[in-house]
N, C-alpha and C positions, 0 to 999 in steps of 0.2 A: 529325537523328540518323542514322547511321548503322548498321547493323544487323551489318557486314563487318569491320567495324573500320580500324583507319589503320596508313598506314605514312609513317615517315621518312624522307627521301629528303636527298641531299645532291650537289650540281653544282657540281666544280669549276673556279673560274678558266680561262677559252675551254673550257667543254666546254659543247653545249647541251643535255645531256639527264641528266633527274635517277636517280642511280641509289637502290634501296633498302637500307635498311642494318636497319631493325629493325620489326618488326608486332605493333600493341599493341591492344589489346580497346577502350579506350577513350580519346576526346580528353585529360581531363586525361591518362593513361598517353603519350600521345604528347607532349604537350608540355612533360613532367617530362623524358622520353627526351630530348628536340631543346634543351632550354636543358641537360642534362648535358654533352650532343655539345659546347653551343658552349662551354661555360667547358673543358672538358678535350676536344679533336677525339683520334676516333679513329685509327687509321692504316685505311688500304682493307685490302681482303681479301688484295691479293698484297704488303704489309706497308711501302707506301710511305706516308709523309706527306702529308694531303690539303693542297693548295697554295690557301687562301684558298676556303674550300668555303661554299655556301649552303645552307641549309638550311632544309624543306620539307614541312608535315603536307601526304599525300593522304589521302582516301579511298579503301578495295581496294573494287571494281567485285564484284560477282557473279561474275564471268566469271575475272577474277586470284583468285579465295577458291576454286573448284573448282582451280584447276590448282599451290595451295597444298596444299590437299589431298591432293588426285593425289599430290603428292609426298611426303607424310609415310605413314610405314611403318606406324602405325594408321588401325585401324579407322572408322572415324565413321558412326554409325545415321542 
């Protein structure tokens, strides 16, 4: 188990590296996400159609979960 939570990743067709697209609390939440992604594919962020994409539960590391953080404008104790 994972304490960080996961994220879904998705690599398209000749790309070798998986980018993130959504961070969920828990595996089932992650793998409800990634079979929604495959029956209906999102478009990427700068609004193009992903061309035959993989898709990919990680694990967020300790280290990716601070600099998630870092970047949200609350607080956290």
């Amino acid at each position: 188990m994972n304490d960080n939570g996961y994220k879904v990743c998705y690599r398209e067709e000749g790309r070798k590296r998986y980018k993130r697209l959504w961070n969920c609390n828990t595996y089932g939440g992650a793998e409800w996400t990634m079979q929604r992604c495959m029956r209906e594919p999102p478009r990427a962020k700068d609004g193009k159609v992903l061309k035959k994409p993989t898709w990919k539960i990680i694990p967020i590391t300790h280290r990716e979960l601070q600099v998630i953080q870092g970047n949200c404008p609350f607080d956290f104790p």
